[in-house]
N, C-alpha and C positions, 0 to 999 in steps of 0.2 A: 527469351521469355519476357512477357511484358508486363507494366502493372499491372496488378489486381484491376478487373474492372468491376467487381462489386467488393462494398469496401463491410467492414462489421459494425454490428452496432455494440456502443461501447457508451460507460458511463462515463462525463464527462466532466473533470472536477479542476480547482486549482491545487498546487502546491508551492505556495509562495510564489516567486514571480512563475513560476511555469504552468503549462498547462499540460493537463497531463486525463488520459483516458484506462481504462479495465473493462475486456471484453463484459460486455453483461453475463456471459459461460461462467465468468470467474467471480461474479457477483453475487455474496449470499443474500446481502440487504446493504440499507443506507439508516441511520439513524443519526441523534443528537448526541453529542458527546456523553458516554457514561462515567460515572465515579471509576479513578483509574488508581491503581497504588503503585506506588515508587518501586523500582526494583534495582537493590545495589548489584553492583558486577555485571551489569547487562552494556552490551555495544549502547553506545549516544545515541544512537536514533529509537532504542527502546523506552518508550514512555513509563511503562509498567505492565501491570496485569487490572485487568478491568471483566466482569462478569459478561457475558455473551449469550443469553437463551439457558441460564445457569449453571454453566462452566467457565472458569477460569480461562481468559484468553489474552495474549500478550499485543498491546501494541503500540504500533511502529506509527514514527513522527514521518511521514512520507516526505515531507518539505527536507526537514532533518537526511534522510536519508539519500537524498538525490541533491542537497545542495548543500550540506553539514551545517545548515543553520537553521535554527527554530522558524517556524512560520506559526500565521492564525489557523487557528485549530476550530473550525465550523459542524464536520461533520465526522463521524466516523462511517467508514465503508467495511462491511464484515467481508471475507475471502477465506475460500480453504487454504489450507496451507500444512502440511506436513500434518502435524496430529491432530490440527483438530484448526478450528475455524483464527484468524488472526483480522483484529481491527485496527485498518489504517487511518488513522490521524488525516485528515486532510484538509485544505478551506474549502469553499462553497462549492457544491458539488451544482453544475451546471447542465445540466441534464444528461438525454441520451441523445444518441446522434451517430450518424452510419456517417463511422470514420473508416476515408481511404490515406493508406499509409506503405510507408517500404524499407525494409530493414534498413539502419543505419549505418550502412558501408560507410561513409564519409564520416560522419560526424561518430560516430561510434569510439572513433580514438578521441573524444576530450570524456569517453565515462572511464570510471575506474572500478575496482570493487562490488561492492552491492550493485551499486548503480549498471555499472556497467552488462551483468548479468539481468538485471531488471527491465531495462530498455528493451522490448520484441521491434520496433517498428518507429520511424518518425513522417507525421503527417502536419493536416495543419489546421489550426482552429483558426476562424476568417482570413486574418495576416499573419496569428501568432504561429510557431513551432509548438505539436501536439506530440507529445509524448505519451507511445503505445505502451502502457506497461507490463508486462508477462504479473504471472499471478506473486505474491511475497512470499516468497519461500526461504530468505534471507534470518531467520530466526534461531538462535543457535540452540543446542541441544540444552544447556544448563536454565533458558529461559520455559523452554517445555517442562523442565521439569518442576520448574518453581511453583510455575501451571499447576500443576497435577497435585504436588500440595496443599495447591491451596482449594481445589478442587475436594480432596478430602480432609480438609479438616486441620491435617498437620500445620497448617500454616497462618490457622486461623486465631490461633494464641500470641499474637503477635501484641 
């Protein structure tokens, strides 16, 4: 079997030093970072809970998540995810662009964890390493439900 010869078109953003893509399929929007609240007990890479088209939705530091350290935080990318839409944290979202790319056999052993289940594919943005990423589904059940909370109301006596 050989590469792919047509490659997907995919949104195409930073996260901290890497460069990193999301099929546009798994793209609900792109927007400006919104008001996000803290959430204690949540994994490091969970920013908070931030309002989404007006539900509650949790999200994830993607820099954070794929290199355990804070990056600039430019834009948020909304995505489905498990119960309901999750917005990723990320820098400068760099357009769209028909990325070809091929699972990461090789390189695949330096992810670990999230990361490493996130990873679909590595290609290449001009010189850099492009990072295909599968949709975030990395959200654990107690952040859903914090969600939901605050969604109705219960959480909003805070």
């Amino acid at each position: 079997m050989g590469q792919q010869e047509a490659g997907v078109d995919a949104l195409v953003f930073q996260a901290g030093p890497l460069f990193c893509a999301l099929p546009l399929s798994e793209v609900i929007e792109t927007m400006r970072p919104l008001p996000t609240r803290p959430l204690a007990g949540t994994p490091h890479y969970v920013l908070g809970l931030t309002i989404l088209r007006g539900e509650a939705s949790p999200v994830i530091d993607v820099t954070r998540l794929l290199t355990g350290v804070t990056g600039e935080i430019d834009r948020y990318v909304a995505v489905p995810a498990g119960r309901g839409p999750v917005a990723c944290a990320t820098g400068p979202v760099l357009g769209v662009q028909n990325v070809h790319a091929t699972p990461p056999e090789g390189p695949s052993t330096m992810f670990t964890g999230a990361s490493r289940s996130l990873v679909a594919a590595v290609g290449r943005f001009g010189t850099e390493p492009l990072l295909v990423l599968r949709s975030i589904r990395t959200v654990p059940d107690e952040v859903w439900e914090a969600a939901a909370q605050e969604t109705t109301g219960a959480g909003a006596a805070a």
